[in-house]
N, C-alpha and C positions, 0 to 999 in steps of 0.2 A: 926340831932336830932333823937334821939330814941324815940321808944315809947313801953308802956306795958299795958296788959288787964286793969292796976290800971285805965289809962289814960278814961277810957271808963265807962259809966252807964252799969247797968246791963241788963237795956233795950235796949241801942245798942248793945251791945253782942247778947244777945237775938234775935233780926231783923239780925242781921248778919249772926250766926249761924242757924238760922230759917227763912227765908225770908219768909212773907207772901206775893203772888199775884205772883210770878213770872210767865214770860211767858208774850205772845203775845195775845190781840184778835185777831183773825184772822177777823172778820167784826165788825171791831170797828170805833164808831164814830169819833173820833177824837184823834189822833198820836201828839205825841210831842217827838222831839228830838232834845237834847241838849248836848253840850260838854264843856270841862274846859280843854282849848291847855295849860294852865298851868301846868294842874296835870295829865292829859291823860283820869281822867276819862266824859264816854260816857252816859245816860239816855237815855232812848226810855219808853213814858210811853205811854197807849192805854186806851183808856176809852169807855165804852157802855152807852149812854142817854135813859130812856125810861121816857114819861110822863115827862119830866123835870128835871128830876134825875139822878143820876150817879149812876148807878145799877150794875157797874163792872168797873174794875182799874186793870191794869196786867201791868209789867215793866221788862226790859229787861238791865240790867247797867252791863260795865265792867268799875272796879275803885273797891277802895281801899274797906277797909269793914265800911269805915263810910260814905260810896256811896252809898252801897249797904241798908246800914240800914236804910236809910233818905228814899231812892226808898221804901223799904217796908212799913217806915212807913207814907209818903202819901198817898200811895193807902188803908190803913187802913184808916185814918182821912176821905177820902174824898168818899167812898162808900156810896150810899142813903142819899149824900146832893146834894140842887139842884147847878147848876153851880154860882148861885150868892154867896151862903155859901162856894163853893170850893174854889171860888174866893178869899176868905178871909182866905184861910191857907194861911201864906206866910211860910219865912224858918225858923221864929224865933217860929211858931207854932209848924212846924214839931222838929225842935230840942228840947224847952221844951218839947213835947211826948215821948223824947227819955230820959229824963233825964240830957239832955246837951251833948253838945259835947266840946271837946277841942276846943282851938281860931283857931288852925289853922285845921282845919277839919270844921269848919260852911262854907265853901263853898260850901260844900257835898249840904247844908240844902239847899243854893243859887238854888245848879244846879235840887234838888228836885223841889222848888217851883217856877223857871223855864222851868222844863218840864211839869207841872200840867198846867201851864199857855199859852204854846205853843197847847197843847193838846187841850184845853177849843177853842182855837182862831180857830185853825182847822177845830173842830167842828161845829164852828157859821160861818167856810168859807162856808163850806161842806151845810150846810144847808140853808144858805139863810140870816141866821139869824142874826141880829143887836146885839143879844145877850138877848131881852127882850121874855121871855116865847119861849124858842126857839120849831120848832115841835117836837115831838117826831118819829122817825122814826121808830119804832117799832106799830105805827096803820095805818091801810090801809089807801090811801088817798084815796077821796070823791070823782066823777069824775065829 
């Protein structure tokens, strides 16, 4: 099966040919990384919590470009929400934000809102946290 730009919104084009957030944090709260042995492609997404919030989102995918465009546009959705609101992007958010994707390209949207949620879980390892008001590690703790 072929495919052509028609096949694509112009806001995946857009996140493809423009990826916002790429890149790693380098001291990031919480790492998520995911793969689809299906299709080959890889997600690595990093996240920064401050006060409750997800104050930074950076992602690192190799896979196709409607991989690529889902990776970008989670880390947009999900910037300066707290992780209980992130928690509620799934793939059917991230792809309506894109305008839709083809049937056989919404696993792209899967492996996005599988790594936001890999990431999230890290995070609440890393800290201690159950998940309810997790700390912020960005304030000095108390001694």
């Amino acid at each position: 099966m072929s495919y052509n730009l028609g096949d694509y919104s112009e806001e995946v084009i857009e996140h493809y040919t423009n990826p916002r957030n790429v890149g790693e944090i380098p001291d990031a709260d919480g790492e998520g990384n995911v793969g689809n042995p299906a299709c080959g492609d890889v997600m690595k997404l990093t996240i920064k919590i401050e006060n409750g919030r997800i104050v930074d989102a950076k992602f690192k995918t190799f896979g196709c470009g409607a991989a690529i465009a889902t990776s970008s546009m989670v880390t947009e959705l999900i910037k300066n929400k707290t992780i209980e609101e992130a928690l509620e992007v799934s793939n059917k958010t991230v792809a309506e934000a894109l305008g839709g994707l083809p049937a056989i390209k919404m696993h792209c949207s899967v492996l996005a809102e599988d790594a936001l949620k890999a990431a999230i879980e890290d995070y609440r390892k890393k800290s201690g946290s159950g998940g309810e008001n997790p700390p912020s590690r960005s304030t000095p703790k108390e001694s």
